[in-house]
N, C-alpha and C positions, 0 to 999 in steps of 0.2 A: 249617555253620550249626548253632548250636546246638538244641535240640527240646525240649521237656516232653513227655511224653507222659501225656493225660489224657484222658479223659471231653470228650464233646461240652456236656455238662451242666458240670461241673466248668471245661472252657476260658472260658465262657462268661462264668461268674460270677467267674473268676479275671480276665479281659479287664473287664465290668463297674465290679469296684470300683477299678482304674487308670485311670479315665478323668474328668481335669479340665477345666474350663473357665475361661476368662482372659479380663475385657473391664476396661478403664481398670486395671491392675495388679495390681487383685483378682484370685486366683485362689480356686477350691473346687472339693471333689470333686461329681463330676455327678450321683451317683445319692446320695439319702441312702438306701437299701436296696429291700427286695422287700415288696410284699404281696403276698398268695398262700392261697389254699384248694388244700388237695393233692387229690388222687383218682387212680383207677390213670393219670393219662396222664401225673403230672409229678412225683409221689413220689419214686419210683425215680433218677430223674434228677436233676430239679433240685432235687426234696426234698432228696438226698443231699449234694448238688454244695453248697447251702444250710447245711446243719447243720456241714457241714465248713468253712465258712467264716464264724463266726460275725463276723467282721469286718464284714460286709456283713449289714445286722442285717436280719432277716425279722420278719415283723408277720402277725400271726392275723387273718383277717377274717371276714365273716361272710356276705355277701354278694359275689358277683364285682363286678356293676357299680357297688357303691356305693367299692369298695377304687381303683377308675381313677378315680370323683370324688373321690377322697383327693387320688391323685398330680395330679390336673390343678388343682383351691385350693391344694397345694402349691408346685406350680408355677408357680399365677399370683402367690402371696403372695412369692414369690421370685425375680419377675421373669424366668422362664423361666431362667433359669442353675442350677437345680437341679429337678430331678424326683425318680420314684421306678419301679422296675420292678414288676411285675405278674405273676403269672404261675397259670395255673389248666390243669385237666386237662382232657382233650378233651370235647367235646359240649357242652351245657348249662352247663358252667363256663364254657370258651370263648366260647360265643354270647352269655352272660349281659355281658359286657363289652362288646357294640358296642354299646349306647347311651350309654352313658358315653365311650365311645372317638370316638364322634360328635362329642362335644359338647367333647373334646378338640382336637378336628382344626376347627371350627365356630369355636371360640374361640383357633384357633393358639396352642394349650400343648401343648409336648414330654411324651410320657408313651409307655414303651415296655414292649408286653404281649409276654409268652413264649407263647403258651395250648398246651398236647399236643396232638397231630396223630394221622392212623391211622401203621399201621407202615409205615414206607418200603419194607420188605422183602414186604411183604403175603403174609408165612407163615402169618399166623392171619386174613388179615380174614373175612367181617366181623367187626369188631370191635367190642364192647360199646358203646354209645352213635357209632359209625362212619354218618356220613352218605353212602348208595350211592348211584351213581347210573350209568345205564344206558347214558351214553352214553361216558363215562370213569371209570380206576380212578384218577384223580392228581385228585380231586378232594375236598376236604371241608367240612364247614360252616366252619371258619377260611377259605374263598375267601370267605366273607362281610362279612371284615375288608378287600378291597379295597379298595370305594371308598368308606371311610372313613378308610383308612390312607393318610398320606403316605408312606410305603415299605413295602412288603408282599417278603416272600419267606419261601421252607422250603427248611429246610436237610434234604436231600434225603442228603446226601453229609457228611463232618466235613471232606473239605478245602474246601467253599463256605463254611465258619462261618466265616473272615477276615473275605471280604471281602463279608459278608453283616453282620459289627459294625461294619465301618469306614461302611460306604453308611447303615447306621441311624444313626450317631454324627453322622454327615455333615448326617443331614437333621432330627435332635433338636437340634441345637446351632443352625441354621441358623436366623436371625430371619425368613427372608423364609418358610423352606419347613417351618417348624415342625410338629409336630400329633402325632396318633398314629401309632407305629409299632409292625408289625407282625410279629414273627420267629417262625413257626407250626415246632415242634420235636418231629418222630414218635416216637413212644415208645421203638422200638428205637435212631433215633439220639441221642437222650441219652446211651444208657448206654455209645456206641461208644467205643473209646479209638483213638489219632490222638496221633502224634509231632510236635506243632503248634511251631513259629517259637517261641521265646523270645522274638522282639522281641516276639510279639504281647503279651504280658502286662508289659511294662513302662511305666512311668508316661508318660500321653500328655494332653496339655494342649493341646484346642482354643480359638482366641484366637475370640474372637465380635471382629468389624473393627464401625469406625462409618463404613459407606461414604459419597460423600456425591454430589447427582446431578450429572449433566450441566451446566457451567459455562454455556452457552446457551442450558437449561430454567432454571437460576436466572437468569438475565439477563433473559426474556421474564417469568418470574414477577415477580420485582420491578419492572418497567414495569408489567405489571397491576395490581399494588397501588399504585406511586406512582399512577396514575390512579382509583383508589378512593375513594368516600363513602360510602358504607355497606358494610366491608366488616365479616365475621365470622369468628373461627375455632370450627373441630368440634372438641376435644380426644378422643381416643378411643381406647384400651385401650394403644396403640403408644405413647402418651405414657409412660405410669407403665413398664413393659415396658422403654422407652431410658433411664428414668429423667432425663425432661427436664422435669419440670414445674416448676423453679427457671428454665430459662431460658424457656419458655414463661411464667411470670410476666412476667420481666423485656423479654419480647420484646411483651406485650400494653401494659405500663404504655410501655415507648419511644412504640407505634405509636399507640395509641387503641383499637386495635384490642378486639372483646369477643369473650370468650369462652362456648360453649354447651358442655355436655358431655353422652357417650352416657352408655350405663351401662354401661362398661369406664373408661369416662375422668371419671369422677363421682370428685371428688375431687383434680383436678388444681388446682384454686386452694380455696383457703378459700371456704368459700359466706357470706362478707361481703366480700369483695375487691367494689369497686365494678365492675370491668367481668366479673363474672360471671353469667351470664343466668343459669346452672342447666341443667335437665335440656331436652332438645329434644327436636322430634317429636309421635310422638302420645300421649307421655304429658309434655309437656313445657313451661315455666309461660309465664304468658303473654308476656313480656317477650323469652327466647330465638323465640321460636315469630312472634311482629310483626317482628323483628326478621330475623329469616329471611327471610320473605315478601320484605320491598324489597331486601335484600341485592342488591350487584351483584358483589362478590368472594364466595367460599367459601373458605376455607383448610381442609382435611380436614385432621389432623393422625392418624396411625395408630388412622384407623379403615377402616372396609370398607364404611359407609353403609345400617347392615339398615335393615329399611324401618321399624320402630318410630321411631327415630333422624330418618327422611326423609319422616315422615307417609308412607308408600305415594308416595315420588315426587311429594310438594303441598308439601311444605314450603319451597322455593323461587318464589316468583312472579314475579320481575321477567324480567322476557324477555330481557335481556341478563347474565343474570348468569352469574359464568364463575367456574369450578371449579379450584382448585390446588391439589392434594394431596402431601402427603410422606408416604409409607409406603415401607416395607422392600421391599416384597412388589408385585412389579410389576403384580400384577391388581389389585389396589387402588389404584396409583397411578392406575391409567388409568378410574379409573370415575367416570362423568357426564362423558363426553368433558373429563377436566382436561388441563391442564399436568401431564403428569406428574414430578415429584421424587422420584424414587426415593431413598432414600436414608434413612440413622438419624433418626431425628427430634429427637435432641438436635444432632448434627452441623449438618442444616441449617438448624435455627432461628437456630445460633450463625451462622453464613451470612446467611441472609436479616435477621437484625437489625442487624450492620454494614453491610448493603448499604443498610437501610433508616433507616440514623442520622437522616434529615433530614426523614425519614414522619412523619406525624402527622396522625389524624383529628383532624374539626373538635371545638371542644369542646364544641359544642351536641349534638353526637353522644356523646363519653363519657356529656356530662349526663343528656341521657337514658337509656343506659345504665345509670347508676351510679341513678336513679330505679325504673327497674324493679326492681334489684336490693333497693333499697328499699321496695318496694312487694309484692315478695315474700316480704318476710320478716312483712310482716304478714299477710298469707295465710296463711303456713305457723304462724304465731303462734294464730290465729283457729281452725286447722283444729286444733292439739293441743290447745285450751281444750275441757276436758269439757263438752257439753249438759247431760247426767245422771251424776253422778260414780258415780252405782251402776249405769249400762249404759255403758258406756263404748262404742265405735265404735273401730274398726280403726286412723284414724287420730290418735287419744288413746288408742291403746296405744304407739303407734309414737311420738308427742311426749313420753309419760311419760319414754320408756327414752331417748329422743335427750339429754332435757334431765338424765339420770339419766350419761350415760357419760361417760366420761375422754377426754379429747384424742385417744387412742391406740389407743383401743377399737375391734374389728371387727362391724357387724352384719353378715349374712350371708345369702342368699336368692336364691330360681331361678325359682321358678313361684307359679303364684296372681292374686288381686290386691295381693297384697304387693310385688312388682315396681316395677308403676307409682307405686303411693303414696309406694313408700322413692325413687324416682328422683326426685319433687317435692318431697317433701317433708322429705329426710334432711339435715341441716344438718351438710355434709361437713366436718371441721378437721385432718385428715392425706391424704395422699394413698392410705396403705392404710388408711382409716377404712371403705373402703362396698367390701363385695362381693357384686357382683350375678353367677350365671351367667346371661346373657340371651342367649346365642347361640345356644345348644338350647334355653334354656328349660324344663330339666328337673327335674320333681316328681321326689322323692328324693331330688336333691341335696346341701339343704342339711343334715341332721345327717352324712356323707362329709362335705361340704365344712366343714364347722365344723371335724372334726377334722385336717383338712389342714393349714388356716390356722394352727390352734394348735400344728400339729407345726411350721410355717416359723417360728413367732415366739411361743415359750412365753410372752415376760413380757407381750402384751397378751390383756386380756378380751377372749373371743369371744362374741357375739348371736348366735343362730340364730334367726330371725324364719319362721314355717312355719306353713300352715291346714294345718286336720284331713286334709285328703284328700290333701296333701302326707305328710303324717307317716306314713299307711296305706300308702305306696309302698314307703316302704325304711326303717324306724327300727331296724333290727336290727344298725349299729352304734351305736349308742348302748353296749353292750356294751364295741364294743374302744375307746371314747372311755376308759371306767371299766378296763378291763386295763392300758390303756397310761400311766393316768392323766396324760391330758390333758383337761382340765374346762373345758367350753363351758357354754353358759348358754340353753336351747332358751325361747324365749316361743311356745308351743303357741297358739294361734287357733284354736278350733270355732264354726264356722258354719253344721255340719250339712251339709255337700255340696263340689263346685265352683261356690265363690264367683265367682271370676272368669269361668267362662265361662257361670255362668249368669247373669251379668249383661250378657255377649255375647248371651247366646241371647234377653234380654229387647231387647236393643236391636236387633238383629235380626226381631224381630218370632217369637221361636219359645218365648217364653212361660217357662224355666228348663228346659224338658222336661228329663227326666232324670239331672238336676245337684242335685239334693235326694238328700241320705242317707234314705229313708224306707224300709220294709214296703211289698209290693207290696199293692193294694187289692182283694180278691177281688172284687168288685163291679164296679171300673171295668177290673179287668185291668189299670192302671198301676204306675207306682212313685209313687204318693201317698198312702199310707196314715199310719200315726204317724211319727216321725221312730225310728230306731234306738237301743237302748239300748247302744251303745258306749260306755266308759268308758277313754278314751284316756290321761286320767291316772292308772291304775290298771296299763297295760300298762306305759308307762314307768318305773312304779315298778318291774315284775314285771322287767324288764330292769337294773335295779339303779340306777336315778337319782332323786337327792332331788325329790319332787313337792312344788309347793305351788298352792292353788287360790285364789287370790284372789278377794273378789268387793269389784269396787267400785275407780277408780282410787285407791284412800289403799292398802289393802291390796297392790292392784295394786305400788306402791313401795316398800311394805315388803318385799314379796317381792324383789325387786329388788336391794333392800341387804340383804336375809339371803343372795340364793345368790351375791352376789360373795366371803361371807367364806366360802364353801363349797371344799372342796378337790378336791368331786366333783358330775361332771354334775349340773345341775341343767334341771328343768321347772319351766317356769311355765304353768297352765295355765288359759286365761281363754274364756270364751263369749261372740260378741257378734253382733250382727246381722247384715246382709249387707249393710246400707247403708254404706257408703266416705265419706260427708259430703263429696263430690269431685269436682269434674267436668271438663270437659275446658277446656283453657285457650288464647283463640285459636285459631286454625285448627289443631286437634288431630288431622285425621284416618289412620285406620287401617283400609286395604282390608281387607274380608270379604267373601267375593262374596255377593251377593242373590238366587234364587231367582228366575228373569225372568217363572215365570209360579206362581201357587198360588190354594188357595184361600181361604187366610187373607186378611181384609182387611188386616190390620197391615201384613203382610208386602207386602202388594202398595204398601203405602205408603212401606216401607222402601226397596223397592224405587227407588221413582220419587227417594227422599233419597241413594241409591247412586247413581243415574243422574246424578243432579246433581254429587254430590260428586266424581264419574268427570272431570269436567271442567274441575278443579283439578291433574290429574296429568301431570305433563309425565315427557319422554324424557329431557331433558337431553343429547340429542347433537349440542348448536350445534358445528359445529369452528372450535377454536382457531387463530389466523392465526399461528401460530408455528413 
């Protein structure tokens, strides 16, 4: 047999950049390269193993966990057939990546971190930033990447590094078992050298299959829908992902059938296509959301059902309604006691819609349908009309830039109250027009994830839609957006605090408490004092991105059309109130629990609207007679 002998570091990265992937004939390489902050635990190694291989291009970051929101918008803009590797030195580099790695694995996107480890040989521990512990010597803070990692291992040894890239490859590539993965690499074994397999570094092409399910689960499925009057489908993340939202058209206009979308799957039909409800749930308009409620079929289409998506388990009423999901991923197939269809979701749509040639809801059913949808567009018409063109409101910033973008355009967004608003309100016209992370739901996010999207797909404009207290999380790549020049377009929102959940905290009965950016009050002892003299468009400049301050929505668009002729990072940065002009639509609700006993009266009010609301939420574990 023949052997290279190299570096545990060096094999790694040499195995790495030979590994492709193949679904409908398409092939591409898997990894488009590394980002990476060095420090003593992975310089030496993988530093080394990197620089020697300039093929497999490495990226300067600036932060750990903002470089994994990189790879995981990368990955989702690239429908999981391409990622990016990761890698940072032990302790605080390392740890700095599981939130991000969370939200990887939450949102099932392939992304696979290296992070240094203590020494295998434990000749020096403890070691500089080495987490002890008393009851074992084989333990480190990288054990913390667990149970967030779809496959976790430490290569301990350089003859386990095979079949420790093969089992990762296995489960990065894999639709149903995707997420983050985990290969913790100790400092000493990097730099070991190992007379490793020739095969292993030769070009290896995993085929990604469109399985499709059980011939008897689609049998039973398709009797439940020929027996259907109001059914519905849930488009969700799996759709864009299988790349089926051409037959998911064609499989809605055969059947009558309407469709509602999460915020993975926003964007799967044009948001003027007549049987398109929009956004569902509890932030979701009101036409999907009534329509829901009577529903007697469910069709889940590759989603996983968060409960934003399922109001908290209400957004189903009818007491016979019955659940048929098609996802990859056999936990999701099987949830809210479905029919489960396991299987591709372009595969069995193309399935279920021959079987369903002669289906068709009634047409008093599309009509109404196809009315909501119209009737939503006056709404979201209504909601980007300025009040006051010189204070403008959150969601006439958000109508300015929708009616301002190109066909093709991405806007961009995780946390805040900019979530729900862009999920009602964003007038979807490609299917990677809207990217929301909503599975974590994580501030910080989106200026990483801007520059993801724009590394998957240079020739469309990127939106970065972000509040102030988002932007204070993590804007420190803004940076490697301008080094690597890839130019996003950040629309900054100051509102002085957390907007969103101080609008929780008002509906809750707990008044904003300390969700204002203010000076604490030497008087009252609180955080109520002035508001704070941050100048957030002043940092972003200091960070090397062209700032402009608009006031007033006219300016507001003029800014708009100067930073798209821009060739670098731009802010925009606008102030507005905390009112959303928005409110919930149909039965919108979203469990918070209530506080069962206090001294507030509000609260003790809220309470008794929680008590009630509590009694709209069903199990959904009728069993199927299948």
């Amino acid at each position: 047999m023949k052997t290279k002998k190299l570096t545990v570091a060096q094999a790694t990265i040499e195995f790495l950049k030979n590994q492709h992937v193949k679904r409908d004939g398409v092939e591409m390489s898997f990894f488009a390269g590394c980002f990476g902050i060095f420090g003593h635990g992975n310089v030496a190694g993988l530093g080394e193993a990197l620089k020697h291989n300039p093929d497999f291009k490495y990226y300067q970051c600036r932060n750990e966990q903002a470089m994994v929101h990189t790879a995981a918008a990368y990955a989702k803009m690239k429908n999981r057939m391409q990622t990016f590797v990761c890698t940072t030195s032990i302790g605080p580099g390392a740890t700095n990546m599981i939130t991000a790695a969370a939200g990887a694995t939450i949102n099932r996107l392939p992304v696979l971190l290296l992070p240094g480890d203590f020494f295998s040989k434990r000749t020096a521990s403890p070691l500089l930033q080495q987490l002890e512990s008393s009851f074992s010597q084989d333990i480190s803070a990288n054990d913390c990447f667990k149970p967030i990692s779809k496959y976790w291992d430490r290569i301990n040894r350089p003859e386990q590094l095979a079949s420790a890239l093969l089992e990762a490859m296995r489960v990065l590539t894999s639709p149903a078992e995707t997420g983050a993965v985990t290969l913790a690499l100790p400092h000493d074994v990097q730099t070991e050298a190992y007379d490793f397999p020739s095969e292993l570094f030769e070009k290896r092409v995993w085929y990604i299959p469109r399985p499709t399910p059980d011939k008897y689960l689609i049998s039973k499925a398709v009797e439940v829908i020929q027996n259907a009057k109001k059914p519905m489908l849930i488009a969700g993340g799996g759709v864009l992902y299988s790349e089926a939202e051409n037959i998911l058209k064609e499989f809605a206009e055969s059947t009558g059938i309407p469709v509602a979308e999460t915020y993975a799957g926003k964007g799967t039909l044009h948001y003027q296509h007549p049987l398109n409800l929009g956004a569902v749930g509890g932030t979701g308009t009101k036409g999907a959301n009534e329509i829901a409620a009577e529903a007697d079929v469910v069709i889940g289409v590759g989603t996983r059902y968060g409960d934003f998506m399922s109001a908290s388990k209400s957004a189903w009423q009818n007491p016979d309604v019955t659940f048929i999901n098609i996802n990859i991923a056999e936990m999701d197939a099987f949830k809210h006691s479905a029919i489960p269809l396991q299987g591709d979701a372009k595969a069995t749509l193309e399935i279920l819609q021959e079987a369903l040639r002669n289906y068709k809801t009634d047409a008093s059913y599309t009509e109404r349908v196809k009315t909501y949808n119209e009737e939503w567009d006056k709404i979201v018409t209504a909601a980007y009309e300025p009040v006051d063109e010189n204070h403008p409101v959150q969601s006439e910033y958000i109508g300015a830039l929708n009616n301002f973008v190109d066909d093709k355009d991405v806007v961009l967004c995780a946390a805040g109250s900019l979530p729900g608003d862009l999920h009602k309100l964003w007038r979807t016209k490609n299917p990677k027009g809207f990217h929301l992370e909503y599975g974590n739901s994580c501030m910080g996010y989106e200026i990483p994830g801007g520059l993801g999207v724009k590394m998957a797909d240079p020739d469309r404009e990127v939106y970065v839609m972000c509040g102030d207290a988002t932007y204070l999380m993590l804007p420190s790549d803004l940076v490697t957006t301008i080094q690597e020049g890839y130019k996003i377009t950040m629309i900054l929102i100051n509102n002085d605090g957390y907007a969103s959940i101080g609008g929780l905290s008002n509906h809750v009965g707990g008044e904003g408490f300390g969700t204002h950016f203010k000076y604490r009050n030497k008087e009252t002892g609180q955080l109520d004092g002035d508001f704070l003299p941050v100048d957030l468009a002043k940092n972003a400049e200091s960070l090397g991105a062209i700032v402009y301050k608009p006031k007033g929505i006219e300016e507001y668009k003029e800014a708009l059309a100067k930073a798209k002729t821009n060739d670098r990072t731009t802010v925009i940065y606008v102030e507005t109130i905390r009112d959303r002009k928005l409110a919930g639509y149909a039965y919108s609700w979203w469990e918070v629990p209530i506080p069962e006993v206090s001294i507030s009266e509000d609260i003790q009010k809220v309470r008794q609207q929680y008590v009630e609301d509590k009694k709209r939420q069903k199990q959904y574990i009728k069993p199927n007679k299948y």
